[in-house]
gemmi code that builds the backbone of each chain (N, CA, C; Angstrom):
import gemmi

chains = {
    "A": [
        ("UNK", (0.840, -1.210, 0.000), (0.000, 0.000, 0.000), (0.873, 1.258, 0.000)),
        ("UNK", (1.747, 1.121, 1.116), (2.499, 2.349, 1.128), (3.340, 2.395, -0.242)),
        ("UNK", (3.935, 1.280, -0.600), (4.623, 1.720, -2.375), (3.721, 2.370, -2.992)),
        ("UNK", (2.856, 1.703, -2.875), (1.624, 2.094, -3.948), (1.699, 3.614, -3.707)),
        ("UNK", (1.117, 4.056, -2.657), (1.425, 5.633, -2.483), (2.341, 6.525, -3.296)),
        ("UNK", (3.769, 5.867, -2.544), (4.992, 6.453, -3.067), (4.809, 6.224, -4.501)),
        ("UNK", (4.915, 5.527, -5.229), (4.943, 5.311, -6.572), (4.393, 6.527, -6.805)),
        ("UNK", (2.838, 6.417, -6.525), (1.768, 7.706, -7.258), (2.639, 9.024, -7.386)),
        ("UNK", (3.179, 9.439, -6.234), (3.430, 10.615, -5.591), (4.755, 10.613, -6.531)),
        ("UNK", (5.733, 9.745, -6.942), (6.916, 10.139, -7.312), (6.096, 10.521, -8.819)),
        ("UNK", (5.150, 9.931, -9.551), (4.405, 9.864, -10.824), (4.049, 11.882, -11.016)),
        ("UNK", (3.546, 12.036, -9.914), (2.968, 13.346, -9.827), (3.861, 14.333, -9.480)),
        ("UNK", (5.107, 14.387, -8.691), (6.088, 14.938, -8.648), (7.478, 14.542, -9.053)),
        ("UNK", (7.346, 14.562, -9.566), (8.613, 14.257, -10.544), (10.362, 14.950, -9.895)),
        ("UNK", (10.989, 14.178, -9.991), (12.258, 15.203, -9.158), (12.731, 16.137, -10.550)),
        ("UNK", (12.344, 16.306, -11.238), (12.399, 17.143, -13.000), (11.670, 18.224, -12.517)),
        ("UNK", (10.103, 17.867, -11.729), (9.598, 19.211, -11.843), (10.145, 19.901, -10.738)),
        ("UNK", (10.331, 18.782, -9.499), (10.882, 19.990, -8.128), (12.194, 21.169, -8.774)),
        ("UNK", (13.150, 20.187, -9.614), (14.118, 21.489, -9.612), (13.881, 22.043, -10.892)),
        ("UNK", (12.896, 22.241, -11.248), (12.198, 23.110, -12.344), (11.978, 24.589, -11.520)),
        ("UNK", (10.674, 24.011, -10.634), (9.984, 24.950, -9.869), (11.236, 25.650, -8.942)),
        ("UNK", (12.332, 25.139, -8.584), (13.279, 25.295, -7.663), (14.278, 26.748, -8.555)),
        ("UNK", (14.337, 26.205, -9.469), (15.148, 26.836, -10.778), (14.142, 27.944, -10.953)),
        ("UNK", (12.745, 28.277, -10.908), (12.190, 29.220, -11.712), (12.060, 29.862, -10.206)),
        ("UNK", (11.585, 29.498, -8.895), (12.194, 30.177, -7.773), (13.192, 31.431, -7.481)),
        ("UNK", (14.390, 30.649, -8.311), (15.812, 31.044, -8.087), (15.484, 32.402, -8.881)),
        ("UNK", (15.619, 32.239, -10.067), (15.199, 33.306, -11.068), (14.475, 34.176, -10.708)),
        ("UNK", (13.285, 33.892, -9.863), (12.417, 35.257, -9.567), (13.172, 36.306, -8.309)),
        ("UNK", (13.920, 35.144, -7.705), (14.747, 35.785, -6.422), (15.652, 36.701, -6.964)),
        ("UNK", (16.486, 36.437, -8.443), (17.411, 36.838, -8.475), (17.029, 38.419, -8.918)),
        ("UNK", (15.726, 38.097, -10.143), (15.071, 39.408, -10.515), (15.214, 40.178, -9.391)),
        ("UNK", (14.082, 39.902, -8.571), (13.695, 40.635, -7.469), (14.943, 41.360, -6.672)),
        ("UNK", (15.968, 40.506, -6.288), (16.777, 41.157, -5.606), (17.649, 42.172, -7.108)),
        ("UNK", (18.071, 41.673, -8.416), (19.006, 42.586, -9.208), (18.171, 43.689, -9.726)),
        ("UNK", (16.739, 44.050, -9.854), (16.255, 44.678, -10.360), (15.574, 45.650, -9.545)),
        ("UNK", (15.395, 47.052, -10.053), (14.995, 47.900, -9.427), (14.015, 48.792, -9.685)),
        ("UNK", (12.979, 48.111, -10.712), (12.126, 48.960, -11.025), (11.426, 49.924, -9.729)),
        ("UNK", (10.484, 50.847, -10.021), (9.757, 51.970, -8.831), (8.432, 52.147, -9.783)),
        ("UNK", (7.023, 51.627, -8.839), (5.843, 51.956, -8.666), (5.361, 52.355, -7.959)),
        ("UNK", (4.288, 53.974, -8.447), (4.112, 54.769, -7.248), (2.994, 54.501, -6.587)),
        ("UNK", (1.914, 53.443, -6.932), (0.649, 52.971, -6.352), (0.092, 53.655, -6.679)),
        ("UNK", (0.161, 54.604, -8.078), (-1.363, 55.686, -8.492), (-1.889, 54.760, -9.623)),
    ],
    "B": [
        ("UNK", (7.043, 43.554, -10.528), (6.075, 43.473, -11.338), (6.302, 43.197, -12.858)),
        ("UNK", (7.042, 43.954, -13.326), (7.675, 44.665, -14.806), (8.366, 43.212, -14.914)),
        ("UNK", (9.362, 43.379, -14.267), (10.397, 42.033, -14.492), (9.529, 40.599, -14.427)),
        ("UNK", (8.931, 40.719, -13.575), (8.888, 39.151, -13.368), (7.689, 39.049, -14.845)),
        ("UNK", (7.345, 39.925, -15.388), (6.694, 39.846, -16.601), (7.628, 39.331, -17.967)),
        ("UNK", (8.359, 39.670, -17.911), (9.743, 38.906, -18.470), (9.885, 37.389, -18.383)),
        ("UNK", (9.759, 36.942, -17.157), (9.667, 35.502, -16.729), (8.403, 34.587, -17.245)),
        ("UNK", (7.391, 34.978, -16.978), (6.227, 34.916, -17.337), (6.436, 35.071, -19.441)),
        ("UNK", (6.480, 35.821, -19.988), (7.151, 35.960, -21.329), (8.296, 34.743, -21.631)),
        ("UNK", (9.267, 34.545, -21.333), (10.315, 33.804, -21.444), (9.680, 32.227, -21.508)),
        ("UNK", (8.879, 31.751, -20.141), (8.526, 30.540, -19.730), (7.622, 29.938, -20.728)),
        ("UNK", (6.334, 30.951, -21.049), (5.712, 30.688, -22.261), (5.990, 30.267, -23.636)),
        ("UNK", (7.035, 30.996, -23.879), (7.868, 30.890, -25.190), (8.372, 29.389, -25.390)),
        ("UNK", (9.212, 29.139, -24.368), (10.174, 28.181, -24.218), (9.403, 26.821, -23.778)),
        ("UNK", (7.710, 27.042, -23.218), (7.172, 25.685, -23.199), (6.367, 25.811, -24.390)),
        ("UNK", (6.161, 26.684, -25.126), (5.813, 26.503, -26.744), (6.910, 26.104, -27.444)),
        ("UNK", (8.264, 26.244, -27.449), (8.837, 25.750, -27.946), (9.315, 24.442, -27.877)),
        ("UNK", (9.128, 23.981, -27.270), (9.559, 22.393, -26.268), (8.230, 21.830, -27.073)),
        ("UNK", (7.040, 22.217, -26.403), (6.062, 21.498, -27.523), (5.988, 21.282, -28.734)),
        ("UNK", (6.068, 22.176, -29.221), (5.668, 21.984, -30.584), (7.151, 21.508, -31.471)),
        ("UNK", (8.339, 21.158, -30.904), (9.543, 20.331, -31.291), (9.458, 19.067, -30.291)),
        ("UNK", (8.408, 18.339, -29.143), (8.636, 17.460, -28.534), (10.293, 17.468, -27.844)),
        ("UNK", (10.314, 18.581, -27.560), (11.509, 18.213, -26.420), (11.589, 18.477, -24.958)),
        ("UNK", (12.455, 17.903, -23.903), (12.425, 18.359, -22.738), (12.768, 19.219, -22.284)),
        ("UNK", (12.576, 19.806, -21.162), (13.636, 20.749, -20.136), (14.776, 20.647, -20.030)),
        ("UNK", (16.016, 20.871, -20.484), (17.110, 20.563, -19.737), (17.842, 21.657, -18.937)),
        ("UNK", (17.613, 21.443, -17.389), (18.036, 23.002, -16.675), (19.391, 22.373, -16.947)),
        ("UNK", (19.990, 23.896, -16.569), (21.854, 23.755, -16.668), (22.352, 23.429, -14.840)),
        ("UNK", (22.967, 23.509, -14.912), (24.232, 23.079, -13.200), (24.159, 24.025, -13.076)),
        ("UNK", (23.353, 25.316, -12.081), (24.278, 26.209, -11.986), (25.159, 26.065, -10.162)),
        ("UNK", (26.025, 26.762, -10.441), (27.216, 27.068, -9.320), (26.237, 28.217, -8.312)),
        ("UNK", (26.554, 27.688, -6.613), (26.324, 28.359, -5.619), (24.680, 28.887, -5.780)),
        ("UNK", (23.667, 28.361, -5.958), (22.055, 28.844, -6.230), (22.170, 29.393, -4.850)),
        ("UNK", (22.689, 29.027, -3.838), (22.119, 29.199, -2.509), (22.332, 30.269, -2.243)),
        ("UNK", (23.326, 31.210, -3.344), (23.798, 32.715, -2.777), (22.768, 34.012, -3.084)),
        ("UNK", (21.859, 32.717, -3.787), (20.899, 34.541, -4.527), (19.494, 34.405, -3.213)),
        ("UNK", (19.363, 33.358, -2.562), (18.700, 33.043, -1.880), (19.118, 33.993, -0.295)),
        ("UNK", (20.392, 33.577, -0.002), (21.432, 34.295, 1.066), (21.129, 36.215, 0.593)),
        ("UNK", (21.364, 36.303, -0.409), (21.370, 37.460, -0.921), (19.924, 38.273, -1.172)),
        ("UNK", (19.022, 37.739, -1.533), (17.989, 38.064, -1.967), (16.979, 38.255, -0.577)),
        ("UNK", (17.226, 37.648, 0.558), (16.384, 37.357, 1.412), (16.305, 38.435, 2.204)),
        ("UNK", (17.436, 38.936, 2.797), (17.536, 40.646, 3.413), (16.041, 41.390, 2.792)),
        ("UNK", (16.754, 41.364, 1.719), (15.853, 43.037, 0.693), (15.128, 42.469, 0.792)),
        ("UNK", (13.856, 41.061, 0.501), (12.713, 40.841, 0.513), (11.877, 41.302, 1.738)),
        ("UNK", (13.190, 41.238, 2.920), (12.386, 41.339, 4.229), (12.037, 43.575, 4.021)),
        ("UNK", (12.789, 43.948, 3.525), (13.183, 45.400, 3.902), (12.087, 45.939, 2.809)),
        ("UNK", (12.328, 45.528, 1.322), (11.428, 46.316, -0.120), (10.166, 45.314, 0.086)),
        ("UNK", (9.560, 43.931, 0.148), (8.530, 43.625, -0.150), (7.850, 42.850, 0.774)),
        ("UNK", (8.054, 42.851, 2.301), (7.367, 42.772, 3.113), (6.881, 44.273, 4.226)),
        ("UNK", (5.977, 44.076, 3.837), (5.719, 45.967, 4.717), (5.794, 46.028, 6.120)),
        ("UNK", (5.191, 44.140, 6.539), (5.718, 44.420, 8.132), (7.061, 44.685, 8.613)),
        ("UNK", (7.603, 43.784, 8.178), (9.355, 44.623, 8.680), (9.886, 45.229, 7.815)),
        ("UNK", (9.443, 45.773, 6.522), (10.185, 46.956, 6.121), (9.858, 48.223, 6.619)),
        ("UNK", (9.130, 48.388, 7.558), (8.356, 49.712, 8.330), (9.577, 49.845, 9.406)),
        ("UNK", (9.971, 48.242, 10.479), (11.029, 48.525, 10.885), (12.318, 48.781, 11.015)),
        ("UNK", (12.810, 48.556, 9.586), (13.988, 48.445, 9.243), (14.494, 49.996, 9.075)),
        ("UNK", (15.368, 50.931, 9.916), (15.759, 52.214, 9.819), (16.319, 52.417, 8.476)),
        ("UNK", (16.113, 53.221, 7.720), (16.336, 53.834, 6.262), (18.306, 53.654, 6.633)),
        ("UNK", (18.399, 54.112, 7.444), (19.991, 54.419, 7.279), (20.770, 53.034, 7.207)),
        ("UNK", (20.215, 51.754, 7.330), (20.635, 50.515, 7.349), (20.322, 49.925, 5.922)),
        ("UNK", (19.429, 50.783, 5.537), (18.979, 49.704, 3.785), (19.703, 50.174, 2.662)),
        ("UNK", (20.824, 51.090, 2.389), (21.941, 51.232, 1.300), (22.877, 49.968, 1.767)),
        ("UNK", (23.279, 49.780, 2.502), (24.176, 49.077, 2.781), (23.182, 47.195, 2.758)),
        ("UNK", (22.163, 46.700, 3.104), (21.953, 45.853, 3.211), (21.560, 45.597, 1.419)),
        ("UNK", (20.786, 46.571, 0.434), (21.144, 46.771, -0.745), (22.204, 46.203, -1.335)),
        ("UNK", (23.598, 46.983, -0.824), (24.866, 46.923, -1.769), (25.437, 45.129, -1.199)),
        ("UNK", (25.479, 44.942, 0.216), (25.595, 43.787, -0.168), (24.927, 42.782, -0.591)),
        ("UNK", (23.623, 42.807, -0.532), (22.375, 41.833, -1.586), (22.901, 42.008, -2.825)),
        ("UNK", (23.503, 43.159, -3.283), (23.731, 42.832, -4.679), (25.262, 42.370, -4.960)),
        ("UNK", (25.853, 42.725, -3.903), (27.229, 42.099, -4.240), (27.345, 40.461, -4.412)),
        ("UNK", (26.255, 39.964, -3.274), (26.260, 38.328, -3.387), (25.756, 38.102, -4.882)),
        ("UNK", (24.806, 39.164, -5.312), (24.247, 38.612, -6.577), (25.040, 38.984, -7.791)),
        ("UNK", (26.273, 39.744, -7.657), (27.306, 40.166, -8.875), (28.021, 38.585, -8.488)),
        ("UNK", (28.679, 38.226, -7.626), (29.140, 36.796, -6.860), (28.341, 35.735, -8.381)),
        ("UNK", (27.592, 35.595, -7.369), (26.771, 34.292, -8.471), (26.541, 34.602, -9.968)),
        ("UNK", (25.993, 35.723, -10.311), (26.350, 36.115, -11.837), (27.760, 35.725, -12.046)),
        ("UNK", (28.999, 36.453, -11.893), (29.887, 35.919, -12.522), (30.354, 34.464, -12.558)),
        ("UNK", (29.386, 33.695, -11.311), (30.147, 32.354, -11.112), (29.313, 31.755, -12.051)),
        ("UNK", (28.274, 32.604, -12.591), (27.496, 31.279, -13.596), (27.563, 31.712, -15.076)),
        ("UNK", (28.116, 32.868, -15.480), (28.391, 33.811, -16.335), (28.291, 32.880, -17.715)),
        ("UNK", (28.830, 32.030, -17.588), (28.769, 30.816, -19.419), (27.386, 30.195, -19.421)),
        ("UNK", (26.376, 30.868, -18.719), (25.164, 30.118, -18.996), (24.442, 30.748, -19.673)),
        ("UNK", (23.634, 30.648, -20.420), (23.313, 31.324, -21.471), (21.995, 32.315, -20.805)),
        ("UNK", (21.956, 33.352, -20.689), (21.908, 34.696, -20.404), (22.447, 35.040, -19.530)),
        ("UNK", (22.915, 34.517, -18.440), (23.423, 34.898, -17.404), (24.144, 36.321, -17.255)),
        ("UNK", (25.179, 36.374, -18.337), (25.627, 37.550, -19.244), (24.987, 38.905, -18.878)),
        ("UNK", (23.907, 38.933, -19.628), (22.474, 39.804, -20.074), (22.289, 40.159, -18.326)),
        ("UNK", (21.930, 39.395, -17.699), (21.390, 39.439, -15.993), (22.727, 39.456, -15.208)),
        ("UNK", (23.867, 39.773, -15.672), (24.822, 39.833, -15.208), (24.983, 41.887, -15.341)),
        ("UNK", (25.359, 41.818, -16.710), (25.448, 43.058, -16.865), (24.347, 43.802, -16.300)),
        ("UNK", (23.152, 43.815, -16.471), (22.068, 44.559, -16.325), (21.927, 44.629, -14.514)),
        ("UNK", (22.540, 43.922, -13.862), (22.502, 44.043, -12.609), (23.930, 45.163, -12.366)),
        ("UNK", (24.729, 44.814, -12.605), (25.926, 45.746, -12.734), (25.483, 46.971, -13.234)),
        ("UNK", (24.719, 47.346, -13.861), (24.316, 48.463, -14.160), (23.424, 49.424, -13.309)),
        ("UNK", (22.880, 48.587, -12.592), (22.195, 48.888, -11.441), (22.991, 49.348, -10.528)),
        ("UNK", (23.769, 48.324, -10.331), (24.808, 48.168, -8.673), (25.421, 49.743, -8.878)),
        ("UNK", (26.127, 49.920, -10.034), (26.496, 51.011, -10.160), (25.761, 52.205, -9.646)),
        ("UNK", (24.707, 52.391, -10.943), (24.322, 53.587, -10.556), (23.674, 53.972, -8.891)),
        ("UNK", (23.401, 52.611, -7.836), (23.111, 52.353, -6.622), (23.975, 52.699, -5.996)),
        ("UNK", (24.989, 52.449, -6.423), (26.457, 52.792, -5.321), (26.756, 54.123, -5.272)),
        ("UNK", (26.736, 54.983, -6.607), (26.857, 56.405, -6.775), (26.227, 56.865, -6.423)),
        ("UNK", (24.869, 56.791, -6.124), (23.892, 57.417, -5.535), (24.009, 56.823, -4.305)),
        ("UNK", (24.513, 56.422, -3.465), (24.351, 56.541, -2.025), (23.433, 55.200, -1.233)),
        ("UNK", (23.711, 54.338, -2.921), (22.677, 53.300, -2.398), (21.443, 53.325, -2.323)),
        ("UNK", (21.104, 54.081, -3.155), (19.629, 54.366, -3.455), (19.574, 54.494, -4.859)),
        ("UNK", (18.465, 53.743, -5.501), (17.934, 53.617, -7.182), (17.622, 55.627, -6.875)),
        ("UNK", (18.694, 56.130, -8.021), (17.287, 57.200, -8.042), (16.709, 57.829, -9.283)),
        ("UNK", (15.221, 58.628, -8.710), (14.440, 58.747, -9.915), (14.516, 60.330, -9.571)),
        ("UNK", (13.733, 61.005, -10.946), (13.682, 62.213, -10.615), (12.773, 62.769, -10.605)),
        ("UNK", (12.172, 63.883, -10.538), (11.033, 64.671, -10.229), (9.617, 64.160, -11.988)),
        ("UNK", (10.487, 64.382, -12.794), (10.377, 64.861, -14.057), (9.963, 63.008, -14.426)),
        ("UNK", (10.413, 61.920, -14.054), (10.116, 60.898, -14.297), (8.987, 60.660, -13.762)),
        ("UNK", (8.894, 60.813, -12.758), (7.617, 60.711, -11.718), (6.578, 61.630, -12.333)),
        ("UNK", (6.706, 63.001, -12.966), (5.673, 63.194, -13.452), (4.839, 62.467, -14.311)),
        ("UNK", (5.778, 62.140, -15.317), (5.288, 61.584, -16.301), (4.685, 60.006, -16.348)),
        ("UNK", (4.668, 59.789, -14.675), (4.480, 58.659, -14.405), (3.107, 58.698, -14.008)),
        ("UNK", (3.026, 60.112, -13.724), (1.793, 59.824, -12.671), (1.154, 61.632, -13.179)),
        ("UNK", (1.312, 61.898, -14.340), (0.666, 63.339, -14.596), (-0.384, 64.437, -13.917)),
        ("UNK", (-1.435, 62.971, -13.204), (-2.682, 64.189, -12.409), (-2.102, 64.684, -11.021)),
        ("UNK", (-0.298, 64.153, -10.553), (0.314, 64.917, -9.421), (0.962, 66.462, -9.747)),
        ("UNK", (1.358, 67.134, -9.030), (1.810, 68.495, -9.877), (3.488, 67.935, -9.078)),
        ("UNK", (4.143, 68.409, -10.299), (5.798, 68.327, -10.032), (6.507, 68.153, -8.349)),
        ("UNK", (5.877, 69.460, -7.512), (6.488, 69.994, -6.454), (5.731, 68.509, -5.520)),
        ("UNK", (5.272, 68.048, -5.967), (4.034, 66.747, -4.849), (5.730, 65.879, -4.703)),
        ("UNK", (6.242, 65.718, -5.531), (7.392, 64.919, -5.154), (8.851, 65.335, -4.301)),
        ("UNK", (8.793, 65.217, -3.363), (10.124, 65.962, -2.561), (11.276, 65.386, -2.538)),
        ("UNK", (11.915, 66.007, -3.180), (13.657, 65.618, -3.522), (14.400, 65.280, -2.334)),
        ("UNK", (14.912, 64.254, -2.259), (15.308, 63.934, -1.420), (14.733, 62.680, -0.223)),
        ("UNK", (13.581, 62.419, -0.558), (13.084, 61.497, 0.340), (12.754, 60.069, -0.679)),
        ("UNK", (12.264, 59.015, 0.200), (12.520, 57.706, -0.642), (10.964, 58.057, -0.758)),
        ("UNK", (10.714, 57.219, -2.167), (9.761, 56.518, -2.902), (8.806, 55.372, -2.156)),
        ("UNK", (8.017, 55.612, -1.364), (7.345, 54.329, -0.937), (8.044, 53.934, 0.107)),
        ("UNK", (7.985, 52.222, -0.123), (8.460, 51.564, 0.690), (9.654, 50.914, 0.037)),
        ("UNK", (10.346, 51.233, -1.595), (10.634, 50.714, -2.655), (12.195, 51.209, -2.416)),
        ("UNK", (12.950, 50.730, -3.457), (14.408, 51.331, -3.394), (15.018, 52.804, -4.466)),
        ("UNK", (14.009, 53.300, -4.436), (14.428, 54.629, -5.245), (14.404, 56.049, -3.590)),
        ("UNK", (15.033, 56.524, -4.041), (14.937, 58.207, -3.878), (15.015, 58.935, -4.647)),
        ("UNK", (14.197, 59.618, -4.421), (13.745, 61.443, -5.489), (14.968, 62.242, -5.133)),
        ("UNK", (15.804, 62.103, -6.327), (16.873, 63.114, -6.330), (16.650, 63.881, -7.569)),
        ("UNK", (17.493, 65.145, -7.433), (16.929, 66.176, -8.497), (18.373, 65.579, -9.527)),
        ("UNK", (17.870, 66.514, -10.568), (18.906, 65.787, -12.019), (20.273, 65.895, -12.057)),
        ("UNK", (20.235, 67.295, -11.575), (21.887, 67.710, -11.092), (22.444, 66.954, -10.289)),
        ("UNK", (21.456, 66.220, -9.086), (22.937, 65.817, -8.155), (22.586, 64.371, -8.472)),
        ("UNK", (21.899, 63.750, -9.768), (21.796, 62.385, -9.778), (23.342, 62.090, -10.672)),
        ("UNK", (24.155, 61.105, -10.221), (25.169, 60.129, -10.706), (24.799, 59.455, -11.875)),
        ("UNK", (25.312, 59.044, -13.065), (24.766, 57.921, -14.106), (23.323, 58.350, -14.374)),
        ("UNK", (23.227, 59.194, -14.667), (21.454, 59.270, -14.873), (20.898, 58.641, -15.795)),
        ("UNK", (21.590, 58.132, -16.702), (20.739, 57.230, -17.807), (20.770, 56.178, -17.697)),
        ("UNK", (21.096, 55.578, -16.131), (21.270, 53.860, -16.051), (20.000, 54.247, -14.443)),
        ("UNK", (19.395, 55.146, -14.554), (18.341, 55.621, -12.935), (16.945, 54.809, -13.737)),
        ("UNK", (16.257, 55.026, -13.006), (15.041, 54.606, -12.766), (14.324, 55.865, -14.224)),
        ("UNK", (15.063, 56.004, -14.930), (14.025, 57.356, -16.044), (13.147, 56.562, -17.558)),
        ("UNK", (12.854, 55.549, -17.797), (11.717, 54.928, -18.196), (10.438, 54.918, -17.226)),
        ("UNK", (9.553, 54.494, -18.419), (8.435, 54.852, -17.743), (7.492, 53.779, -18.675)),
        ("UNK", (6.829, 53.116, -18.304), (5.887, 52.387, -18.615), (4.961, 52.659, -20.531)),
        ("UNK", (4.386, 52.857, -21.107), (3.989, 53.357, -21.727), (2.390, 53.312, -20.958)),
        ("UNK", (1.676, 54.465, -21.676), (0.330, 55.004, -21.165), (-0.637, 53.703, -21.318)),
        ("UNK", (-0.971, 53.176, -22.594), (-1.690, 52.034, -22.349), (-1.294, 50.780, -21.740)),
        ("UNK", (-0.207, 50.473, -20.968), (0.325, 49.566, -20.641), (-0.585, 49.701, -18.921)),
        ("UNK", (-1.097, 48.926, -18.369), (-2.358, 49.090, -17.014), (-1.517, 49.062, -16.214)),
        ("UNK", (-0.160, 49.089, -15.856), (0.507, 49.163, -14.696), (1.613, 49.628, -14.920)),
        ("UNK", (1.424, 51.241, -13.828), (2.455, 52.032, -14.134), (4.016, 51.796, -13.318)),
        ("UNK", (4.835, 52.142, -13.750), (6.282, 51.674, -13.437), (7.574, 51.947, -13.934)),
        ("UNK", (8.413, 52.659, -13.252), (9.427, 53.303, -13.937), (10.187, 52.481, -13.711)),
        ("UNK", (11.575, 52.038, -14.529), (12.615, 51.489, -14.767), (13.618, 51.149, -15.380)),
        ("UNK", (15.094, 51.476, -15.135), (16.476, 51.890, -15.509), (16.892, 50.420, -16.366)),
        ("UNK", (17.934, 51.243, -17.490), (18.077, 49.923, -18.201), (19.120, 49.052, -17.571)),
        ("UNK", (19.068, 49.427, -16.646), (19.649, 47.721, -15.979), (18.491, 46.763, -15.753)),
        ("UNK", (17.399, 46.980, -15.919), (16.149, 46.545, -15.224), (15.612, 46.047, -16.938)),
        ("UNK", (15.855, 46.702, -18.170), (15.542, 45.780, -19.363), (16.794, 45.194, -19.711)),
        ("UNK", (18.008, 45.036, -19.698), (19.060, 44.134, -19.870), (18.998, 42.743, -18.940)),
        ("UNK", (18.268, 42.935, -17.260), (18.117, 41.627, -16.665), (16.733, 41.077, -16.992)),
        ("UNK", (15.883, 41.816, -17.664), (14.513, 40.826, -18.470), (15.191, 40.189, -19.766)),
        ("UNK", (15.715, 40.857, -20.442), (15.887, 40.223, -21.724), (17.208, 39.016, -21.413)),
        ("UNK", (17.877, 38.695, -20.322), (18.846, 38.004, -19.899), (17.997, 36.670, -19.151)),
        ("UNK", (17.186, 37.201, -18.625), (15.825, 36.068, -18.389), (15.242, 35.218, -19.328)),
        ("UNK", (14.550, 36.115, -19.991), (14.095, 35.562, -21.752), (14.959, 34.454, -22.122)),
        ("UNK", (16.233, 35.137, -22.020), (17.235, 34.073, -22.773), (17.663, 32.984, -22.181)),
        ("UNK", (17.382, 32.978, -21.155), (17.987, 31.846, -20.030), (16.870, 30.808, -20.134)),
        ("UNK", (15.817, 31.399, -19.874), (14.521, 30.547, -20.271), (14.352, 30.143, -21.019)),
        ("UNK", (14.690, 30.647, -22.725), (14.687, 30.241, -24.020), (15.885, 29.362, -24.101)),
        ("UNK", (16.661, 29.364, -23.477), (17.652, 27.877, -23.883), (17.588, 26.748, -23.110)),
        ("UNK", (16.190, 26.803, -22.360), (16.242, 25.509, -21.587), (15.217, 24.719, -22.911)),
        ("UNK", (14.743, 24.977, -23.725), (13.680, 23.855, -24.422), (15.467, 24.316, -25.766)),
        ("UNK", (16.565, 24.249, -25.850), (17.078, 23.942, -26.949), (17.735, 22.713, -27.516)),
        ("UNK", (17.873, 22.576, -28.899), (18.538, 20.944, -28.772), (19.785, 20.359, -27.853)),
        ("UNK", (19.595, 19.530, -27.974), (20.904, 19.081, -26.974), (21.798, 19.746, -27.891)),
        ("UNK", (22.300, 18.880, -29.219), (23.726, 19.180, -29.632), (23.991, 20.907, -29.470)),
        ("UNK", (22.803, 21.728, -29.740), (23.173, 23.269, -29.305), (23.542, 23.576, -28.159)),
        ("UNK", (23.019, 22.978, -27.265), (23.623, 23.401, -25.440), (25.438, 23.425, -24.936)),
        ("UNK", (25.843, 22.561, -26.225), (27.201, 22.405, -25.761), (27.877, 23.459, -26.667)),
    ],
}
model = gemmi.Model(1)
for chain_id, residues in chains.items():
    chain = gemmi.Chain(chain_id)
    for i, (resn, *xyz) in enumerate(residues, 1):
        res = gemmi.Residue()
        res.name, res.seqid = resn, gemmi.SeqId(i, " ")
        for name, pos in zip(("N", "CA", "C"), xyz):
            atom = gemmi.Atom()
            atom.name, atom.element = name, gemmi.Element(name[0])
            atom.pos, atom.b_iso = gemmi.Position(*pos), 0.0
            res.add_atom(atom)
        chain.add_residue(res)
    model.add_chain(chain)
structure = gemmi.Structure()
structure.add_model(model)
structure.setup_entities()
């Protein structure tokens, strides 16, 4: 039963997509911290 | 906002391109990820959380700035052969710069801000004080450093979200684009 689980779960998360999502993470961090755009909230 | 619209642009592209050639993802190795994380995490607490960026004393955030970006000049150059990295290399350097000359503060000027926001009258903006909760200060033109690498773009009028930003800020989108666009490329091209 419990394989059975694990199996599903590795099916649905893939270690491809974690460091996908991990990788597109990184990227938004890096924006965020190298970039400096200014919005004045009008 | 602006930037991560870049990402959003880039990601699209590059899973249309993967589709419609049936190919995979292939991310690259990069060197030290953990430094933009180390680096990035300060300023998130100071520019885009409002609860503790309210506490964080102004006279402490040039300096927590310059080194957030120094870790992130660090990892740019350590990953520099990856394909944009380059692009988001320079375009951050362009920043750092004109940040450092100015005192550690992005700055914008009176005259940008108008045109950002037209139904304010000029004098509504006071020279010398910061922008929000954000990393610019309103400095006047004369005593701005590098002024053509500052915060003096401006969104265009039909574009629904207004936003000024220095071309270090379109050299690290289009360095995005590209980084994103070479993850759906053929293998034999990656090498």
């Amino acid at each position: 039963m419990f394989t059975k689980i694990m199996t599903s779960a590795q099916l649905l998360i893939r270690p491809m997509d974690v460091r996908l999502v991990f990788f597109l993470l990184m990227l938004v961090m890096f924006i965020l911290g190298a970039g400096a755009p200014s919005a004045t909230g009008h | 906002m602006i930037l991560l619209l870049a990402i959003i642009i880039g990601l699209a592209a590059t899973l249309l391109r993967a589709r419609l050639n049936h190919r995979t993802f292939k991310l690259k190795h990069l060197r030290w990820e953990w430094l933009v994380f180390v680096a990035v995490i300060p300023q998130l607490l100071v520019f885009q959380v409002p609860f503790t960026g309210r506490w964080i004393p102004e006279m402490f955030i040039p300096l927590i700035q310059i080194f957030s970006m120094l870790g992130l000049l660090v990892f740019a150059v350590a990953n520099g052969l990856t394909p944009g990295f380059w692009a988001m290399g320079l375009g951050l350097t362009a920043n750092f710069l004109v940040i450092i000359l100015n005192g550690g503060w992005m700055p914008i000027n009176q005259e940008t801000l108008s045109r950002l926001v037209p139904s304010l009258p000029l004098d509504s903006w006071v020279i010398g004080t910061r922008l929000g909760f954000g990393k610019d200060r309103i400095l006047a033109v004369s005593d701005t450093k590098l002024i053509w690498l500052s915060d003096c773009f401006v969104s265009p009028q039909w574009f629904p979200y207004k936003v000024a930003f220095s071309l270090g800020d379109v050299i690290i989108s289009i360095g995005a684009v590209l980084l994103l666009w070479s993850l759906s490329r053929k293998e034999e091209e990656k090498k």
